[in-house]
C-alpha positions as a printed NumPy array, in Angstrom:
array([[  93.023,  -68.172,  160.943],
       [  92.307,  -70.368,  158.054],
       [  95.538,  -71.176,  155.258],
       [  93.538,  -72.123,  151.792],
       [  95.198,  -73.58 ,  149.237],
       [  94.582,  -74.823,  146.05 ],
       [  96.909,  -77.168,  144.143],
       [  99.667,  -78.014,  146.504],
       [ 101.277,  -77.59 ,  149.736],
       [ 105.1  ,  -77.072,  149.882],
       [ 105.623,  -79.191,  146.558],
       [ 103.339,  -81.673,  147.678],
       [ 100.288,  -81.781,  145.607],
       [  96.749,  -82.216,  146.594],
       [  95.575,  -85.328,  144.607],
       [  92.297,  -85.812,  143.258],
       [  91.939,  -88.796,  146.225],
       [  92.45 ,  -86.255,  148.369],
       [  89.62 ,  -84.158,  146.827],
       [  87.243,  -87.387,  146.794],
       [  87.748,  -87.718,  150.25 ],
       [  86.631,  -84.342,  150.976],
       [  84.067,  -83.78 ,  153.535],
       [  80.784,  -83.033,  151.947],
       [  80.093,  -80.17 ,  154.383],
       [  80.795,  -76.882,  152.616],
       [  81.99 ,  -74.262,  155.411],
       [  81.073,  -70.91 ,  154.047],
       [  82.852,  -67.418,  154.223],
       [  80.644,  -64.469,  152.813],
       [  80.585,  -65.682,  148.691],
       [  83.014,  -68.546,  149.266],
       [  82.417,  -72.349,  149.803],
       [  84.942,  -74.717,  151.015],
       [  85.256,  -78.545,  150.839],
       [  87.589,  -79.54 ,  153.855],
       [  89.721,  -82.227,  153.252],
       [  89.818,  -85.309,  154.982],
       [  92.179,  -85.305,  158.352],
       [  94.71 ,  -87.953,  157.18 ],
       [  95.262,  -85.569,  154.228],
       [  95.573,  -82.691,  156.393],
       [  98.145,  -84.675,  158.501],
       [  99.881,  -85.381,  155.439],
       [ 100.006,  -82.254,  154.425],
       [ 100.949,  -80.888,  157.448],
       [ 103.635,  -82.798,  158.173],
       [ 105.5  ,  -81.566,  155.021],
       [ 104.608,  -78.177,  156.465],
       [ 106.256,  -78.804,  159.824],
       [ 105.269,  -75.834,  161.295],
       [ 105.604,  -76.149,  164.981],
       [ 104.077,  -75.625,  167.463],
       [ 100.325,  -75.75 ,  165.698],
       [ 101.333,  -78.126,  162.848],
       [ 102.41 ,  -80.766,  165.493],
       [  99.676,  -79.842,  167.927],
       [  97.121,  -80.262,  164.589],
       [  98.479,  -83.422,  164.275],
       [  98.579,  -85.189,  167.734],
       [  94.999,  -84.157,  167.781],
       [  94.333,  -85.936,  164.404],
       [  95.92 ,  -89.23 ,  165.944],
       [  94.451,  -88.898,  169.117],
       [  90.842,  -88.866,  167.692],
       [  91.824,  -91.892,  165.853],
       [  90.905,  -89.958,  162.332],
       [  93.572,  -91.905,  160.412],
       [  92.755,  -94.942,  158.069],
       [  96.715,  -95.843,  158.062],
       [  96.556,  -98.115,  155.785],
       [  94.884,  -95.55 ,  153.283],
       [  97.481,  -92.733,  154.368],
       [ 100.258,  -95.109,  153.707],
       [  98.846,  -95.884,  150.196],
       [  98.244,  -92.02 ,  149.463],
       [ 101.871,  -91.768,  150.534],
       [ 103.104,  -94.528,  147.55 ],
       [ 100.613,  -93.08 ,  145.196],
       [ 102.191,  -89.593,  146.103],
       [ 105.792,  -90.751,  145.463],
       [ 104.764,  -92.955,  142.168],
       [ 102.848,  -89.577,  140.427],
       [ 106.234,  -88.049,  141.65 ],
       [ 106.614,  -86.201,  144.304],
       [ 109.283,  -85.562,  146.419],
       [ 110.669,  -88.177,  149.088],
       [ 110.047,  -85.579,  151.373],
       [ 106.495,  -86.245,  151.805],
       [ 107.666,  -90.061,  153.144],
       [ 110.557,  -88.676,  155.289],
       [ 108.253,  -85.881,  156.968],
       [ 105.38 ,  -87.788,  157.346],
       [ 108.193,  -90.318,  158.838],
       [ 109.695,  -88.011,  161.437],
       [ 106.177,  -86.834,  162.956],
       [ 104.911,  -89.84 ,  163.594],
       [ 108.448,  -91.104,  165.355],
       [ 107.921,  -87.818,  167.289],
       [ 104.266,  -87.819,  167.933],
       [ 104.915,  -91.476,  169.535],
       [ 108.142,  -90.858,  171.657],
       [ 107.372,  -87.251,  172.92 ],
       [ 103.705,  -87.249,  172.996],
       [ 103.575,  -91.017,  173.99 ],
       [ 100.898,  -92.074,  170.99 ],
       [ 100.294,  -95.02 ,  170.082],
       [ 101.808,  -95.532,  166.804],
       [ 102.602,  -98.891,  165.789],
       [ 105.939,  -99.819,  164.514],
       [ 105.458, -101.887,  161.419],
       [ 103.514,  -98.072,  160.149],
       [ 106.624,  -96.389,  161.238],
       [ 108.988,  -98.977,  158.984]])
């Protein structure tokens, strides 16, 4: 199952940086193309979702093929909150990443987590 959307995901939208960092691979359904976005994007974006148990599972694989830039999620994040969105995006991004490193014993490092 595939979720498309197109502007935003639970109030948080999907930034043009977001779109640049598309993957340039179209996967195609019958008449429709599709730009994936880039996995730190999706892990934003999924931790505002917080759907568990695929959300979290989505997201521990993310980390665990080391497809984060942090630093560049981090400054999405800011750029996120400054074009204002909702705090949410920092608090739920915030809370899976304490979870994915105590439960799922990832290796998250702290100053990230601050």
């Amino acid at each position: 199952m595939i979720e498309i959307f197109l502007k935003q995901v639970q109030g948080v939208r999907i930034s043009e940086r977001m779109v640049s960092r598309c993957s340039k691979d179209l996967i195609k359904f019958g008449k429709f193309e599709i730009l994936p976005l880039h996995p730190q994007d999706i892990f934003i974006l999924k931790a505002v979702a917080g759907r568990e148990p695929k959300d979290l599972e989505d997201m521990k694989t993310i980390v665990e093929k080391r497809l984060i830039n942090w630093e560049q999620l981090v400054e999405e994040i800011k750029q996120l909150l400054e074009e204002g969105t909702s705090t949410r995006v920092v608090l739920s991004t915030g809370y899976w990443l304490e979870r994915l490193k105590s439960t799922e014993k990832l290796e998250i490092a702290d100053q990230l987590l601050d």
